[in-house]
C-alpha beads as a LAMMPS data file, in Angstrom:
LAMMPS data file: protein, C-alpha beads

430 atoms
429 bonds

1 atom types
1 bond types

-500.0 500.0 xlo xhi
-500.0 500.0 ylo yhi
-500.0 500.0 zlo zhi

Masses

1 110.0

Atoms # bond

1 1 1 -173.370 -393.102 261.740
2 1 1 -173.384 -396.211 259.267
3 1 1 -170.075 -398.064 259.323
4 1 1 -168.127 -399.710 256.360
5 1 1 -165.983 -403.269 257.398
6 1 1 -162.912 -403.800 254.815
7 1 1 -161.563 -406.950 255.071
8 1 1 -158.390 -407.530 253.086
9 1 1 -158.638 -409.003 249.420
10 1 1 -156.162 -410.891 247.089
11 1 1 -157.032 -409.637 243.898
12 1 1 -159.275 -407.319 241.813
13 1 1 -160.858 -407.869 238.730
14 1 1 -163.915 -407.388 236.619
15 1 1 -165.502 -404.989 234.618
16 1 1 -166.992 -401.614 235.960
17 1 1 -169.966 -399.255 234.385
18 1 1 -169.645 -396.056 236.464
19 1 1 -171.768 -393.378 237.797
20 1 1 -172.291 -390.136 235.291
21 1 1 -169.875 -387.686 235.699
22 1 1 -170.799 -385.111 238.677
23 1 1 -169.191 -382.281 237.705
24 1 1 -170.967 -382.889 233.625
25 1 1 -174.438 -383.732 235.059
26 1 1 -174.282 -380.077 236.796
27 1 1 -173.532 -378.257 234.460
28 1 1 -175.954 -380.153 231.659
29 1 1 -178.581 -379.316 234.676
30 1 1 -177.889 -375.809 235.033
31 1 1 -177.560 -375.149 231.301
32 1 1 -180.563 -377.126 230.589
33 1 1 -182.649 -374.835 232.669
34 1 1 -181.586 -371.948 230.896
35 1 1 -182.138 -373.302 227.507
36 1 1 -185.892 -373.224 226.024
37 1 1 -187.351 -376.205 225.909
38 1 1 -187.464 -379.420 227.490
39 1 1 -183.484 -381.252 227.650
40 1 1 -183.436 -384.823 228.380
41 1 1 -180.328 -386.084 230.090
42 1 1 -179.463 -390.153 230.479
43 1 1 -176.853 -391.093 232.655
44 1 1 -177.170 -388.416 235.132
45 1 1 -175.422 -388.906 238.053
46 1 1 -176.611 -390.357 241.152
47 1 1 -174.525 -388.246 243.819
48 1 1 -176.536 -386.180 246.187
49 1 1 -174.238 -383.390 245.151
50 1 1 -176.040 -383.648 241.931
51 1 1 -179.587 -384.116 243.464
52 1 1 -179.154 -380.538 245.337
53 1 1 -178.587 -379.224 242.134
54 1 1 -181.659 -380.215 240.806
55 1 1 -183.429 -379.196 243.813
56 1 1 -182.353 -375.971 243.693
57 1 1 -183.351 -375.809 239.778
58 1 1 -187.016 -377.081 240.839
59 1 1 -187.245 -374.331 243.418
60 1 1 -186.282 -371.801 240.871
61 1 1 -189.217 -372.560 239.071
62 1 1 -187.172 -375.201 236.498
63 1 1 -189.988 -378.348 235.779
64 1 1 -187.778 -381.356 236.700
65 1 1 -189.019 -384.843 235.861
66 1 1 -186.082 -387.403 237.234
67 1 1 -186.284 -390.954 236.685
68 1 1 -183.460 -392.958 237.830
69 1 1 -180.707 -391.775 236.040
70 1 1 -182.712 -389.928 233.550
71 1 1 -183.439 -386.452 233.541
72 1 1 -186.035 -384.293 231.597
73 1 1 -185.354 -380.519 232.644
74 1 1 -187.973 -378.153 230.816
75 1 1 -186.016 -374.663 230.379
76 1 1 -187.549 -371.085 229.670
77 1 1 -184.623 -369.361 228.745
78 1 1 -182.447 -367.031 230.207
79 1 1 -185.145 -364.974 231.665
80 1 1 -187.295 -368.157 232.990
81 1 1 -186.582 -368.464 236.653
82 1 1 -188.399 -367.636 239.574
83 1 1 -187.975 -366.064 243.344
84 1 1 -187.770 -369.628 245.285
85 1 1 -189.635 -368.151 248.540
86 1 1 -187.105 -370.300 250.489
87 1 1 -183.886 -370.556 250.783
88 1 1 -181.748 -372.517 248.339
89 1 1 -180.133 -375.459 249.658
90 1 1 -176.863 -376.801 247.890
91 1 1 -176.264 -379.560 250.608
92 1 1 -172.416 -380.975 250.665
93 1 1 -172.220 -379.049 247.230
94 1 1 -170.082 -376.483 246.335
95 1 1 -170.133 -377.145 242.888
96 1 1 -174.171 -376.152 243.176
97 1 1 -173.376 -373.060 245.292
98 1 1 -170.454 -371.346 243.466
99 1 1 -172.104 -372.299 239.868
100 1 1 -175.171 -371.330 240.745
101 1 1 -174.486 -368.088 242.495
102 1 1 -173.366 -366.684 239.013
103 1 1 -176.510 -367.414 237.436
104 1 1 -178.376 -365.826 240.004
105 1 1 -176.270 -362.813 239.589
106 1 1 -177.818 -362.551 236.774
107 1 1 -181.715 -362.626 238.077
108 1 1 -184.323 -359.789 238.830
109 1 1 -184.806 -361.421 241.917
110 1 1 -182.779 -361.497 245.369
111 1 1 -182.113 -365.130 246.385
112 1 1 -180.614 -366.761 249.199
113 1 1 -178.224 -370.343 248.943
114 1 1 -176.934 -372.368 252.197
115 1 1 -175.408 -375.386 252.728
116 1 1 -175.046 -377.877 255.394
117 1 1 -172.149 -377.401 257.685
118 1 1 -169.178 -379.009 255.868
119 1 1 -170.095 -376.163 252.953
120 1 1 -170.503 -373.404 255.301
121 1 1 -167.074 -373.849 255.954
122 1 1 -165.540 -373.665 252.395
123 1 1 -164.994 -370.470 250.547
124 1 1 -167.403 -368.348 248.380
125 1 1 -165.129 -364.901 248.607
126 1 1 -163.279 -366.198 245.843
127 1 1 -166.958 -365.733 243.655
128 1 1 -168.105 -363.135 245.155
129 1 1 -165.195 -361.206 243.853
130 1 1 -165.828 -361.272 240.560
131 1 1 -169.455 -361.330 240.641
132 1 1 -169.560 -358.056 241.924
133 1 1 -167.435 -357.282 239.757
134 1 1 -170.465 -357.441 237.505
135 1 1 -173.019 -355.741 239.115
136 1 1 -174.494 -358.237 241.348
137 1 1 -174.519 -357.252 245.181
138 1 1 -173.438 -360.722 247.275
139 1 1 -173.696 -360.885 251.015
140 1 1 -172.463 -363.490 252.963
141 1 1 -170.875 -364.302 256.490
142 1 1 -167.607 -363.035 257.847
143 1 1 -164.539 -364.500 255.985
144 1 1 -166.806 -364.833 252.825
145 1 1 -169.200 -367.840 253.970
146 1 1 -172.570 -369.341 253.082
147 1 1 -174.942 -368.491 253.412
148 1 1 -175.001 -366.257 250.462
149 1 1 -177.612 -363.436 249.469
150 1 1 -177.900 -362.140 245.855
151 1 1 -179.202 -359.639 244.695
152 1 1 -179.223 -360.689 241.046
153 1 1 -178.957 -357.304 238.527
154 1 1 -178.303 -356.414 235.163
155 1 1 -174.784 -357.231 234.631
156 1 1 -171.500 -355.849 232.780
157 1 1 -169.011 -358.087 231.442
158 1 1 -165.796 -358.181 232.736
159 1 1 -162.046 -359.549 231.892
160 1 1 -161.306 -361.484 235.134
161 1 1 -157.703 -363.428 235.612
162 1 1 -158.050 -366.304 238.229
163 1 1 -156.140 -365.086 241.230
164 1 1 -155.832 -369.248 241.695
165 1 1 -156.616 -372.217 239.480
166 1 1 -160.075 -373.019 239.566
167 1 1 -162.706 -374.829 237.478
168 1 1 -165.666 -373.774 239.456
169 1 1 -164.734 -369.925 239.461
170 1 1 -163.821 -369.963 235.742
171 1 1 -167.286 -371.783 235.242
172 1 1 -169.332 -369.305 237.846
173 1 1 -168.100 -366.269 236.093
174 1 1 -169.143 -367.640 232.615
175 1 1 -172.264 -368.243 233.299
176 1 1 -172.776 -364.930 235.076
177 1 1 -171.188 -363.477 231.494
178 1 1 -174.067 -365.172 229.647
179 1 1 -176.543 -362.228 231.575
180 1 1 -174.156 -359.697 230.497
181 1 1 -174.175 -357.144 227.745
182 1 1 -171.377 -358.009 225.881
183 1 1 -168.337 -360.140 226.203
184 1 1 -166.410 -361.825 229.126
185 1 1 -163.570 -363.161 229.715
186 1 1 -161.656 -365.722 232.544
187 1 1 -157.886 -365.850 231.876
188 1 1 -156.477 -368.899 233.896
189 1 1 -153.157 -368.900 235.562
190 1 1 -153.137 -372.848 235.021
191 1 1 -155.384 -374.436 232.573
192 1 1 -158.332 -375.950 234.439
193 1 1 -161.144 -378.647 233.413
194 1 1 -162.936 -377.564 230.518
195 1 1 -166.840 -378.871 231.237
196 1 1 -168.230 -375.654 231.133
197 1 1 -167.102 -374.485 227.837
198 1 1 -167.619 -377.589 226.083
199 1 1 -171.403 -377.363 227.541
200 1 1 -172.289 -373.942 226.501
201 1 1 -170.828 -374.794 223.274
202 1 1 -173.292 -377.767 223.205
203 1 1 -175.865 -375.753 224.258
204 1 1 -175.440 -372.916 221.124
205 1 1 -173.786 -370.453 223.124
206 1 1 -170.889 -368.531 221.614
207 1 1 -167.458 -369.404 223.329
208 1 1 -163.934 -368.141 221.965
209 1 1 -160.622 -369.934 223.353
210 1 1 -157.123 -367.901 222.724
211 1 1 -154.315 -369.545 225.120
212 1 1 -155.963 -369.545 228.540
213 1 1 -158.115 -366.860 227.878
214 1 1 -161.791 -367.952 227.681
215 1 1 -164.327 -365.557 226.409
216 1 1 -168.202 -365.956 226.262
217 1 1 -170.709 -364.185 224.395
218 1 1 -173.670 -362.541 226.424
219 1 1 -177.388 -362.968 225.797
220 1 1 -177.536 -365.636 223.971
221 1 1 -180.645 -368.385 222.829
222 1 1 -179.600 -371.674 224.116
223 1 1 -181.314 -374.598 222.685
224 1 1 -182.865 -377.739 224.202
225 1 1 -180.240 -380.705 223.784
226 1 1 -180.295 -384.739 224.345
227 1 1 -177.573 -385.579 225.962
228 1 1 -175.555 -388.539 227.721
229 1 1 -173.197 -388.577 230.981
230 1 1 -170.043 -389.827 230.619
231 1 1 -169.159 -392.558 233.542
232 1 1 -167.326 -390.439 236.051
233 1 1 -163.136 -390.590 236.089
234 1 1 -162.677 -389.651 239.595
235 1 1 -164.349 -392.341 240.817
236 1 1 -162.876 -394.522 238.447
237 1 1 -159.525 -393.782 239.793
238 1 1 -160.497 -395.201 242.700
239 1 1 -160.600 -398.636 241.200
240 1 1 -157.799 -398.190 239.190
241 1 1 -155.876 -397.598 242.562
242 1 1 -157.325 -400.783 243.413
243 1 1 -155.834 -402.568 240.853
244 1 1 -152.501 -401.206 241.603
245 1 1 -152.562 -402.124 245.292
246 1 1 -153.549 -405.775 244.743
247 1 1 -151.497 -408.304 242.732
248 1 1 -153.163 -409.959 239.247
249 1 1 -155.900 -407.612 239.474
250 1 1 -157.186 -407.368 236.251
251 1 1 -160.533 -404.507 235.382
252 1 1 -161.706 -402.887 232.729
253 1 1 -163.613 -399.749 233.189
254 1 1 -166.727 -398.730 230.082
255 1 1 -167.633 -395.475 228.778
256 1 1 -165.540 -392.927 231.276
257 1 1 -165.017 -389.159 230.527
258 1 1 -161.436 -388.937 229.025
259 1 1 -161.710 -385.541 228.939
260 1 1 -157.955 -383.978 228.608
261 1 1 -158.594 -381.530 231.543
262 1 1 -159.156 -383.915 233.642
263 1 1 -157.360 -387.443 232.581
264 1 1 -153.978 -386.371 234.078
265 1 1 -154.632 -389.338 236.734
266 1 1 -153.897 -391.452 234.049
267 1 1 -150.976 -390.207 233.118
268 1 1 -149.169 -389.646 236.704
269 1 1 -150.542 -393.733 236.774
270 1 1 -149.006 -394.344 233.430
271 1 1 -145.718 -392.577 234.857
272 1 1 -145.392 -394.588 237.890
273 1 1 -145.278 -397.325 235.755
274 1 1 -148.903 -398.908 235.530
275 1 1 -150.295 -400.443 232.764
276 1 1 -153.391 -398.499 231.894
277 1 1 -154.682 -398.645 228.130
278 1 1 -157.624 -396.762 226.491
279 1 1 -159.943 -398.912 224.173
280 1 1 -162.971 -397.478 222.094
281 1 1 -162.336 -394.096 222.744
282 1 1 -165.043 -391.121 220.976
283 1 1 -166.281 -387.851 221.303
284 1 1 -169.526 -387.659 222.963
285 1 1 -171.271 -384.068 223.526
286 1 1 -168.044 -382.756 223.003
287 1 1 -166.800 -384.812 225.826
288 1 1 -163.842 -387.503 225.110
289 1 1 -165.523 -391.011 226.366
290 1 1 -163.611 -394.338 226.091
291 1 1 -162.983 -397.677 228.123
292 1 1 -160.016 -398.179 230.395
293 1 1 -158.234 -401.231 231.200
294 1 1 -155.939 -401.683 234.043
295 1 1 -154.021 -404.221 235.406
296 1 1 -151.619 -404.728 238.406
297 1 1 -148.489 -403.797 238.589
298 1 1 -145.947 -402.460 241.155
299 1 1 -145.612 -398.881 241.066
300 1 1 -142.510 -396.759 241.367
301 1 1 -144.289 -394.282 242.806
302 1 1 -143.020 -390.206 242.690
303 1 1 -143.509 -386.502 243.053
304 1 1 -146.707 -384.876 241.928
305 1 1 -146.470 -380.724 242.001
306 1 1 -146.898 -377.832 240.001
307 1 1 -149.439 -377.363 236.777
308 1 1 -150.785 -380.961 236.711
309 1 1 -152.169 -380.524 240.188
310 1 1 -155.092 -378.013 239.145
311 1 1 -156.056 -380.968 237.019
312 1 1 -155.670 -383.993 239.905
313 1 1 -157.206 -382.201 242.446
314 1 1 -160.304 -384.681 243.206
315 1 1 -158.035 -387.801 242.069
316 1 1 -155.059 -386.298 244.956
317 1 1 -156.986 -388.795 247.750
318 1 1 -156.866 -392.269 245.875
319 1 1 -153.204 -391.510 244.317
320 1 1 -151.579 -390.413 248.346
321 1 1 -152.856 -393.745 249.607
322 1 1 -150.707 -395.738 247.079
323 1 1 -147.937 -394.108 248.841
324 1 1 -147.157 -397.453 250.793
325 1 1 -147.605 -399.425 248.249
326 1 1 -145.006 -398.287 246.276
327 1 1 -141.248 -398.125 245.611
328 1 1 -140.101 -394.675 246.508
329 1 1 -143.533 -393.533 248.272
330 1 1 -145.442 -390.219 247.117
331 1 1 -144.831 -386.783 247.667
332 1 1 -147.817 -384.391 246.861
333 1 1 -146.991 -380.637 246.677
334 1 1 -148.708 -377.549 245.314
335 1 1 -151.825 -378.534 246.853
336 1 1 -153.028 -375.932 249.081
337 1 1 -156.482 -376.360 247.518
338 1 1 -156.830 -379.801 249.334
339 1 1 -157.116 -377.911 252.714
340 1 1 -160.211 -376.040 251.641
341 1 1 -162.446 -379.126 250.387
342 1 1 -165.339 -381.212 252.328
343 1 1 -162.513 -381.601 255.205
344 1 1 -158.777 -380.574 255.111
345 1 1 -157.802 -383.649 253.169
346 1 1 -153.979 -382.900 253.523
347 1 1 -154.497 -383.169 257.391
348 1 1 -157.098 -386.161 257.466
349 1 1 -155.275 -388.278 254.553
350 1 1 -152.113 -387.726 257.192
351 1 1 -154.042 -388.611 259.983
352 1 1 -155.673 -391.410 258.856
353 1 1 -152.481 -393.364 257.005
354 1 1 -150.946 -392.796 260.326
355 1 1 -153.553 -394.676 262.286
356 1 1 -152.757 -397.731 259.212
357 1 1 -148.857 -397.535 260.077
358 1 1 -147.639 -395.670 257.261
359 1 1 -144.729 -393.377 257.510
360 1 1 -146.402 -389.983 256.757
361 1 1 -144.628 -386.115 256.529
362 1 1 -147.405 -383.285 256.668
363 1 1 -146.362 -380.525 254.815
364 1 1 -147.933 -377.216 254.054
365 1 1 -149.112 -377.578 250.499
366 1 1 -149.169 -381.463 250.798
367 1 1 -147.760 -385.025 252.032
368 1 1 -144.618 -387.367 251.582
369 1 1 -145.789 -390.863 252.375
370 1 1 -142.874 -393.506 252.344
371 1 1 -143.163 -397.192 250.302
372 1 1 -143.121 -400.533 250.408
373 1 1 -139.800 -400.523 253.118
374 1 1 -141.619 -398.726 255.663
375 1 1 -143.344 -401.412 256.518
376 1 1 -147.316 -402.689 255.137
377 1 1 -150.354 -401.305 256.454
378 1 1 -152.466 -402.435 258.847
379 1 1 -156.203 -402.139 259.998
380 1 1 -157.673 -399.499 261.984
381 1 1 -160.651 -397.342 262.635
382 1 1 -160.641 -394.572 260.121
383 1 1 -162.364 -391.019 260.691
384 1 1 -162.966 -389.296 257.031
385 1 1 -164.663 -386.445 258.784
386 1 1 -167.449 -386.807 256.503
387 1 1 -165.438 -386.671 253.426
388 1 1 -166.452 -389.323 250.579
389 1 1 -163.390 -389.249 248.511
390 1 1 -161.916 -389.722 251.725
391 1 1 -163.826 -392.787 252.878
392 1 1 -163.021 -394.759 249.437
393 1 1 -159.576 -393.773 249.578
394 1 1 -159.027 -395.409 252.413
395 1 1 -161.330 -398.373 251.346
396 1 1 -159.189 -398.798 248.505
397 1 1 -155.559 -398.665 250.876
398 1 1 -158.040 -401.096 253.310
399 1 1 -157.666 -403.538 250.654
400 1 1 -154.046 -404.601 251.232
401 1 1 -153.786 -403.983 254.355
402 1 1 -153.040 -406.675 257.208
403 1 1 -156.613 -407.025 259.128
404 1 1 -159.451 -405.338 258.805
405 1 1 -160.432 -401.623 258.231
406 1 1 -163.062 -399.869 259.503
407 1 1 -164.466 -396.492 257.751
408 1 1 -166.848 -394.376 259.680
409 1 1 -169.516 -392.336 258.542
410 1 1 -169.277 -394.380 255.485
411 1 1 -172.499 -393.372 254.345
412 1 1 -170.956 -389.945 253.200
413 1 1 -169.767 -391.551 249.752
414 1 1 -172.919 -390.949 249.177
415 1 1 -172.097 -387.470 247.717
416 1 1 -170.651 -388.765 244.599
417 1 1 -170.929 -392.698 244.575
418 1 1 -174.066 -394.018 246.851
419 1 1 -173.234 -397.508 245.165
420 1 1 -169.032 -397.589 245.384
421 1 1 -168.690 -400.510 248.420
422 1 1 -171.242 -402.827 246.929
423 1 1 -169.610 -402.268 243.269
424 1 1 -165.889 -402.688 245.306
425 1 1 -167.100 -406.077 246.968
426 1 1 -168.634 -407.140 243.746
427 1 1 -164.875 -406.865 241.970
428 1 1 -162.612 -408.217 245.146
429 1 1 -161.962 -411.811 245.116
430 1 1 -160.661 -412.899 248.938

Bonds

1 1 1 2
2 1 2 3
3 1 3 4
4 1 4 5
5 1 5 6
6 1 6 7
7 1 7 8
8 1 8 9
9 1 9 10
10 1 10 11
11 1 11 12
12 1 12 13
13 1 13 14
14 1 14 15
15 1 15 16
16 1 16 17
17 1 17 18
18 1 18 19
19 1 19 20
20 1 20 21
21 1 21 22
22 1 22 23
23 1 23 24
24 1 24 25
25 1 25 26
26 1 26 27
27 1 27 28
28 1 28 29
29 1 29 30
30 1 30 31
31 1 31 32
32 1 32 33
33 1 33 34
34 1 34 35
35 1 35 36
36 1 36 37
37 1 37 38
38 1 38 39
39 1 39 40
40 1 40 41
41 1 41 42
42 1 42 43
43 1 43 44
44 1 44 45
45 1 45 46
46 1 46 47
47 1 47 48
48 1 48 49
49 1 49 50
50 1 50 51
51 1 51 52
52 1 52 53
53 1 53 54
54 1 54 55
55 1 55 56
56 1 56 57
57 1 57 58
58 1 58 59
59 1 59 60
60 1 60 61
61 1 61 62
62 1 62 63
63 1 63 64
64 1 64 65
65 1 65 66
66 1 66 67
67 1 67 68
68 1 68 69
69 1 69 70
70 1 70 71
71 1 71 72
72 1 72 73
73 1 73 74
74 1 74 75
75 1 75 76
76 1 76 77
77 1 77 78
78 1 78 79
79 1 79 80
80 1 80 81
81 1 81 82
82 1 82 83
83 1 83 84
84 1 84 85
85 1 85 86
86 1 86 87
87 1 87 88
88 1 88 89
89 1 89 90
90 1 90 91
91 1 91 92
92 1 92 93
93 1 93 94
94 1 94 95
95 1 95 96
96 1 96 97
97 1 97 98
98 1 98 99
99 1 99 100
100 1 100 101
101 1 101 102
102 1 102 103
103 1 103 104
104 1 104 105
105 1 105 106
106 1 106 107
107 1 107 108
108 1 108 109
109 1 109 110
110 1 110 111
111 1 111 112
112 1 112 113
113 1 113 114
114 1 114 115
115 1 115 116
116 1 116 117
117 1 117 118
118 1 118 119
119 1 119 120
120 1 120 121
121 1 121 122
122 1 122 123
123 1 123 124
124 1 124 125
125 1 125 126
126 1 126 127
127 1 127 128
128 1 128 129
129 1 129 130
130 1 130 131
131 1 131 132
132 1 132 133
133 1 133 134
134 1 134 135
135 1 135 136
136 1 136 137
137 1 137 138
138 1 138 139
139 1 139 140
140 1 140 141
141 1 141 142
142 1 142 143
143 1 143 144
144 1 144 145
145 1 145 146
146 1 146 147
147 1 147 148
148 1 148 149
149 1 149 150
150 1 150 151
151 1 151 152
152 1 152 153
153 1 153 154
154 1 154 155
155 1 155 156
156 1 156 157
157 1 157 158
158 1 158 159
159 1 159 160
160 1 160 161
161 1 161 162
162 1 162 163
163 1 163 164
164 1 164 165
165 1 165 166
166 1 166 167
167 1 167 168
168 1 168 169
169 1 169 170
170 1 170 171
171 1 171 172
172 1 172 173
173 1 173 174
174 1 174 175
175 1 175 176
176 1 176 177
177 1 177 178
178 1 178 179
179 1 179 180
180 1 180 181
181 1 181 182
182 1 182 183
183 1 183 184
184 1 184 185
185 1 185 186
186 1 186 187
187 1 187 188
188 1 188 189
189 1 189 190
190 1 190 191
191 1 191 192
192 1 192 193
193 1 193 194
194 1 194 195
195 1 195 196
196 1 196 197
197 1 197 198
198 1 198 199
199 1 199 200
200 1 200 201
201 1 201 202
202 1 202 203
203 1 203 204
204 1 204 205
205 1 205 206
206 1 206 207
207 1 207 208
208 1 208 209
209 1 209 210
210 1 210 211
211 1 211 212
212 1 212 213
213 1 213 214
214 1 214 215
215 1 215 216
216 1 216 217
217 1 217 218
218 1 218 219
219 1 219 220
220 1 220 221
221 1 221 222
222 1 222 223
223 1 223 224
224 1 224 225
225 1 225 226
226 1 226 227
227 1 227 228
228 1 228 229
229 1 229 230
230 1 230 231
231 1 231 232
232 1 232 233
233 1 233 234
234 1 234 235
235 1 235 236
236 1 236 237
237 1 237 238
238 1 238 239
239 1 239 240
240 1 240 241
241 1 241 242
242 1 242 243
243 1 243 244
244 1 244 245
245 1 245 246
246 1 246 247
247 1 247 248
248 1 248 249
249 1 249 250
250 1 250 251
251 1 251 252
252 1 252 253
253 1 253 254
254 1 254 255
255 1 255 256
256 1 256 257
257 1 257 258
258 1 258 259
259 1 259 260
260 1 260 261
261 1 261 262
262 1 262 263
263 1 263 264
264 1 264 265
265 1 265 266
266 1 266 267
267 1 267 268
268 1 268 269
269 1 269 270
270 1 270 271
271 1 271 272
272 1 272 273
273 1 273 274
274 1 274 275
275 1 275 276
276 1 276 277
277 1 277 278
278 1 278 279
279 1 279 280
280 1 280 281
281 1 281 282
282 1 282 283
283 1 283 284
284 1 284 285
285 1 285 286
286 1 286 287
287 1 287 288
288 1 288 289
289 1 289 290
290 1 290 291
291 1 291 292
292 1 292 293
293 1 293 294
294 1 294 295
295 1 295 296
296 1 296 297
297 1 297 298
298 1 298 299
299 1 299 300
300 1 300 301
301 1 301 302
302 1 302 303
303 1 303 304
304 1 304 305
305 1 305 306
306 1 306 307
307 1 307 308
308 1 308 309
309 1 309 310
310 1 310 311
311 1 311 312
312 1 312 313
313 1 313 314
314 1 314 315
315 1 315 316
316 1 316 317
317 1 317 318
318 1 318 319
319 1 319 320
320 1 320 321
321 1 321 322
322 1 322 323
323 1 323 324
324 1 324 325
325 1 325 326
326 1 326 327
327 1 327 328
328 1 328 329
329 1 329 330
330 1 330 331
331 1 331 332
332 1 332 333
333 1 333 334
334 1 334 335
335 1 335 336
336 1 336 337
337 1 337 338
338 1 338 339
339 1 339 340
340 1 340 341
341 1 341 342
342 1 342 343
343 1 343 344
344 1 344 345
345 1 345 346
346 1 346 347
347 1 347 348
348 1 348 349
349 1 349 350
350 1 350 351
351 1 351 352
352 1 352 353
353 1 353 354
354 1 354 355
355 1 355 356
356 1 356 357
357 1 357 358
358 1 358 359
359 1 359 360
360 1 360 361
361 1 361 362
362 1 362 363
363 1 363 364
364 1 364 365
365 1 365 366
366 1 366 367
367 1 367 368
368 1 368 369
369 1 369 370
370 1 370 371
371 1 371 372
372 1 372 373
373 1 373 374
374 1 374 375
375 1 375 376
376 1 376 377
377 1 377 378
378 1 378 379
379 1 379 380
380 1 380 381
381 1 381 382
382 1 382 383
383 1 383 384
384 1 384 385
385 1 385 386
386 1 386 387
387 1 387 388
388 1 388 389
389 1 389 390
390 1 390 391
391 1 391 392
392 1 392 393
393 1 393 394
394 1 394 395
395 1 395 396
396 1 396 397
397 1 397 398
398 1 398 399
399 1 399 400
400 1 400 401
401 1 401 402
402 1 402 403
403 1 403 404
404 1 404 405
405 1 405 406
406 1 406 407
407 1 407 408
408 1 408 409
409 1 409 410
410 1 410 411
411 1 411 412
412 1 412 413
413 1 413 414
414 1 414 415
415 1 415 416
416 1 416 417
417 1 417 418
418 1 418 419
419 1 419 420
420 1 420 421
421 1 421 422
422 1 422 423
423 1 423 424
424 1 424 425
425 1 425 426
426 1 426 427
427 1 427 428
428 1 428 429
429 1 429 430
């Protein structure tokens, strides 16, 4: 396994064009191969994550012509995909699997998704649920795990309340409800990000919004678009971090996805007391896209729990390892979720800020890691157990630490950012 050296750095600054967003370029993919007619896609992203989605779409019979970070995905409407005669592979992905899975719900065709071992781990009961629901017959491993079998069917639509706050259920039962005669509906406990909705909308389909109820119409025509990626904003929080844990950093950040569902990191940043500002900021696709500027300042730090957490979940890793370099430290709670992503990150973030020196409380739904008067961080070897927002995380907490870091398995940021340590070393001045 490929290892990652961070030596300590004085200061941060620069400007930053980011990946496309992962969780957009998905659901453009997916959507796109429903539609009729060829979609072309620029700034796609280059995560593998994304990559197993379009492999998946190619072995459905989807004509996918990827250049770089352009994509051309030829759709044949709803009824266009094929049996893949082997099974589907989402990877690390379980974005792919649980989106997917409701659009083959929706198939004449039994098909069969995996994963690699990280995924097999991670829930798919909480799909299958509703799914059925439908009509479609899912079969899976005890305890609800991949692989999956579907047996794809004609379905009903239902009125489905989240039992938990989710994004990828929500967007899995949606685009189940687009095979369905007639109209269904998600209600969300907690208002989650909006991607999917804002795509089908894009895309012609016929989406209603009353409080947190979400209703989509079934069978419709969705039309070829040209669309752009916004630069991704989890993985700009990890620079932002960056700038926070390093004195007279200065960066600027172009063309991220300031999408309200999902820009709460900038306001728990904002409340801590950094000095983030948005410049140029549009609509795009329906997506917010601006610019964000950020320089360093020292953070108060705080409590992060209850409705904003649905909305922080991916940004959780790069906001706990500030914890030390703050006033009053961070306390995380609400967070159950973090348990059941590519590792336990409540557990690894724990383990792993321990092994730097930091003063770290485990709790059930979360973390309490103390400040600045605990002491600063050190080097050490750090184990992300294969987890890439892990392993830039802890690049980014590397960064002021005394000595140098080293991240194993490096090579898994890979699933969302193959390019984030050669972009970091390009901004740190030493």
């Amino acid at each position: 396994m490929a290892k990652q050296v961070i030596h300590p750095a004085r200061t941060i600054s620069g400007s930053v064009q980011l990946p496309g967003d992962k969780g957009i370029s998905h659901r453009y993919a997916m959507l796109a191969a429903l539609a009729e007619g060829p979609s072309d896609i620029t700034h796609f992203s280059a995560a593998d994550d994304c990559r197993s989605t379009l492999d998946c779409l190619s072995r459905l019979g989807v004509k996918v012509d990827a250049r770089g970070d352009r994509v051309r995905i030829t759709g044949a409407g709803l009824s266009g995909l094929r049996k893949s005669r082997r099974a589907l592979d989402a990877g690390n992905s379980g974005t792919t699997m649980r989106m997917l899975v409701g659009i083959l719900s929706g198939q004449e065709f039994r098909s069969t998704i995996d994963g690699d071992e990280s995924l097999r781990r991670r829930p798919m009961r909480r799909v299958m649920d509703p799914l059925t629901q439908m009509g479609a017959r899912i079969e899976a491993r005890a305890g609800g795990l991949a692989p999956l079998e579907i047996e794809g069917a004609r379905l009903s639509p239902i009125s489905y309340t989240l039992p938990v706050p989710s994004a990828q259920v929500k967007s899995a039962v949606l685009l189940a409800g687009l095979f369905a005669d007639g109209v269904t509906s998600v209600i969300e406990p907690v208002r989650t990000r909006d991607h999917t909705e804002l795509a089908l909308a894009e895309f012609g389909a016929h989406v209603d919004h009353e409080g947190r109820t979400i209703r989509i119409h079934g069978r419709p025509r969705l039309q070829r678009r040209a669309l752009e990626v916004p630069g991704d904003l989890s993985s700009a929080a990890f620079f932002l971090a960056a700038a926070m844990v390093l004195p007279e950093s200065n960066i600027v950040i172009h063309n991220v996805g300031l999408n309200p569902t999902r820009s709460a990191v900038l306001d728990v940043l904002a409340s801590m007391g950094a000095p983030v500002s948005l410049v140029s900021v549009r609509t795009s696709n329906g997506e917010l896209v601006g610019d964000i500027a950020a320089r360093h300042e020292e953070l108060k730090g705080g409590v992060m729990e209850g409705e904003v957490i649905a909305q922080l979940i991916d940004e959780l890793p790069a906001i706990a390892v500030l914890g030390p370099y703050t006033e009053q430290g961070i306390e995380i709670r609400n967070a159950e979720e973090l348990r059941l992503k590519e590792s336990d990150r409540i557990a690894v973030l724990a383990e792993n800020l321990r092994r730097m020196g930091a003063q770290v409380e485990e709790l059930p739904d979360g973390l309490r890691v103390a400040g600045r008067s605990a002491g600063r961080l050190h080097g050490a070897e750090i184990e992300p157990h294969g987890d890439h927002r892990l392993a830039m995380a802890f690049a980014v907490a590397a960064l002021g630490a005394e000595g140098d870091t080293v991240i194993r398995e490096a090579e898994c940021v890979a699933v969302s950012y193959p390019e984030f340590f050669s972009t970091l070393e390009r901004l740190v001045e030493r």
